[in-house]
N, C-alpha and C positions, 0 to 999 in steps of 0.2 A: 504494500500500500504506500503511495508515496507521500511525502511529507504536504500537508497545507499551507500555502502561503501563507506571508503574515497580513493581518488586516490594516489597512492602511486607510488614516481618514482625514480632510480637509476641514477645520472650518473657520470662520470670519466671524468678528465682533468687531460694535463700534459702540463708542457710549460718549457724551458731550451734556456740561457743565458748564451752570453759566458762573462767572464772577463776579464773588461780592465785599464789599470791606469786609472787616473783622475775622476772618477765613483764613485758616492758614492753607497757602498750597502746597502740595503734596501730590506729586509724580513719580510714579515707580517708586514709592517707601522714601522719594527723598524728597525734605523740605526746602523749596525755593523761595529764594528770598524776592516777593513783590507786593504791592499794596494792596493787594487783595487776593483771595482763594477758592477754592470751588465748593459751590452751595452742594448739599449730598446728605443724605439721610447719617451717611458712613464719613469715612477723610474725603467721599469726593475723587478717589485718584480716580483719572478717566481713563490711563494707560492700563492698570491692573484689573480694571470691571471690562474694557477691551479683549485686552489677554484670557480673562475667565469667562466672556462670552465666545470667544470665537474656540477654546477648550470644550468647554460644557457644549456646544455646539457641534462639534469634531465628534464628540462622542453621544449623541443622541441624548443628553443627560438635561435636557432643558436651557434655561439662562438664567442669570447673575440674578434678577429680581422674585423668581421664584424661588432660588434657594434663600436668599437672603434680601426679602421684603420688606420696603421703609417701614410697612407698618406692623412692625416688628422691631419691640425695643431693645433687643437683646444684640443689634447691627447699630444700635445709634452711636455716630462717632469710629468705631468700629477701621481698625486698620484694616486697608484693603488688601492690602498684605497678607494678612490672615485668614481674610477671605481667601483669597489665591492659594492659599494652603492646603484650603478646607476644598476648592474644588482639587488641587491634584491630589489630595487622597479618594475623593469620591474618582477619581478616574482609575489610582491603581486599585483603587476596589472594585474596579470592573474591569480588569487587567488592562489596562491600557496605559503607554509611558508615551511619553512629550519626545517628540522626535527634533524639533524646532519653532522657533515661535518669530515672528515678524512682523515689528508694530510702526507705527509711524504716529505721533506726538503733531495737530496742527494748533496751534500759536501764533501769536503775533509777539507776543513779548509773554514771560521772558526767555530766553537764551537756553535751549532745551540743550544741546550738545555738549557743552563743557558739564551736564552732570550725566550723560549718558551710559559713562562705564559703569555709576554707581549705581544705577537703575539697572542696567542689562545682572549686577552682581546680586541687588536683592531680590529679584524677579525670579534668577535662576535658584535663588538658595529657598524663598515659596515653593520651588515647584520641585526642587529635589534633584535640580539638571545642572550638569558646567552650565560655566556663563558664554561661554562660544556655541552656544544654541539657541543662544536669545540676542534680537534686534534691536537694538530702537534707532528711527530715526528722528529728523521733526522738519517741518517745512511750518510756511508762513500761508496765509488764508489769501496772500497778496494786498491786505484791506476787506475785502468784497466782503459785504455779509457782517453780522453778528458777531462772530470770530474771526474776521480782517476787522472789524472796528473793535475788537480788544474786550469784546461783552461777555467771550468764551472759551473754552477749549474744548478741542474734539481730539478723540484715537481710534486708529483703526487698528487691528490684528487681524494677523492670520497664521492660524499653527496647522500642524500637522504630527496626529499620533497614530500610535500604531499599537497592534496587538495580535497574540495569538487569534485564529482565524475563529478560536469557537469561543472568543469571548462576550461577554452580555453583558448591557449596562445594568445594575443595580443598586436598586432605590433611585428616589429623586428629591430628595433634602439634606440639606447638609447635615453634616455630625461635630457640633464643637466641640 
């Protein structure tokens, strides 16, 4: 009998915050120093509910608001970091590992690349993967829109995991 390939699976998240004084911001687990941060039930990071949508997504497992619902106090504040934990365990619990992940940060300000390596390190050390498997880049909105006039930030992801071919997702809420 010959051996089954491995399961191999694509998927995309996107998630976008608007900016508010009093906020601290918080991209990839790390804190950027500007006048204001992203509104969010949780920190708000838009690159790591990205990364955990476009995960949970790969693996049939739902998205970021169903496991971990504003209206649910037990996420208030809530590192999103930790959330990003919580879904790569819910993925090796349905055998599935992070093969790589590839996000892109849009901003207008501030300066997303000079903290990049620190992000691509806490993303990877969330998910349990080197950090040469994790992306980030960041581009500018040019002005245009809500997030060219500086109202917001958006992230997109896209990973790709993989798995024995007879694996299954199981369950569909997190476990903290």
């Amino acid at each position: 009998m010959a051996a089954q390939a491995p399961l191999t699976r694509v998927g995309y998240g996107y998630d976008v915050h608007r900016l508010a004084r009093g906020r601290k911001l918080i991209l990839g687990g790390v804190e950027l120093r500007h006048p204001a941060g992203l509104m969010g039930h949780s920190d708000a990071d838009v690159l790591c509910h990205a990364i955990a949508d476009s995960l949970l997504g790969a693996a049939s497992l739902g998205d970021i608001g169903q496991h971990f619902p504003d209206s649910d106090p037990r996420w208030r504040g809530a590192s999103s970091l930790a959330l990003l934990g919580y879904v790569a365990e819910m993925l090796r619990r349905s055998r599935f590992s992070v093969v790589n992940v590839d996000s892109t940060v849009v901003a207008e300000a501030p300066r997303i690349m000079p903290h990049a390596a620190a992000m691509r390190v806490n993303i990877a050390r969330a998910l349990g993967v080197p950090a040469a498997r994790i992306s980030v880049k960041a581009t500018t909105n040019e002005r245009l829109g809500d997030i060219g006039r500086g109202r917001g930030i958006c992230a997109h992801a896209v990973s790709l995991i993989t798995a024995a071919a007879t694996a299954r997702p199981v369950g569909q809420s997190a476990t903290p």
